[in-house]
C-alpha angles and dihedrals in degrees: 000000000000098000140066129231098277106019117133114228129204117218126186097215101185089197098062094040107223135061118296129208126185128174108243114236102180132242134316135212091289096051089248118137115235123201141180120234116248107205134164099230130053119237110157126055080231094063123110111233119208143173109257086241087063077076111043100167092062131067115268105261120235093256101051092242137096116201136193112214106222089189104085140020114221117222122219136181121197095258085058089062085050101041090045093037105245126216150173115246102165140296137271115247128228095262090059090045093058095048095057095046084056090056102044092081087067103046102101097169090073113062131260074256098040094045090044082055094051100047093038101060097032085057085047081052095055098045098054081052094048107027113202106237 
């Protein structure tokens, strides 16, 4: 696995014809890579609204926001990173990261499992940024 819990990655979807990013969440128990969606526009009343400068390493959206769809979990193998040229692009800070694990709760799209996953990792996240000493 080439990335790390919270970094961004940047993804060239040719389907969806513009740039994609998504904030890496790490594997689950069937070593598959699960991701959020990072948009510019809210759609969902389970979406995270930020300020474009919660996000520093992307482009300012057109909108001014960067949201993080709490409505689906997209699901990556290794050979999709490759296929869709994966990079780094940053990584989300701890104040972004809190946000989206008080939301999670909410989030009723994602499943009781999926929404354990999210916060979970996103709290393991915190804590290796803000050891407990």
């Amino acid at each position: 696995m080439r990335f790390s819990l919270g970094d961004i990655v940047h993804l060239d979807s040719p389907t969806a014809g513009h740039f994609k990013y998504h904030i890496f969440l790490g594997e689950n128990e069937f070593l598959v890579s699960l991701c959020l969606f990072l948009n510019s526009k809210p759609k969902a009343p389970t979406d995270v609204i930020f300020d474009c400068s919660a996000f520093p390493t992307l482009p300012p959206s057109d909108t001014g926001f960067s949201v993080v769809s709490l409505s689906i979990l997209p699901r990556f193998k290794e050979e999709h990173f490759k296929l869709y040229q994966a990079s780094k692009r940053g990584e989300i800070s701890v104040p972004v990261a809190e946000k989206i694990v008080e939301h999670c709760p909410r989030a009723r799209a994602l499943t009781a499992r999926e929404r354990k996953f999210v916060s979970d990792q996103l709290a393991t996240f915190i804590l290796s940024k803000n050891p407990i000493r």
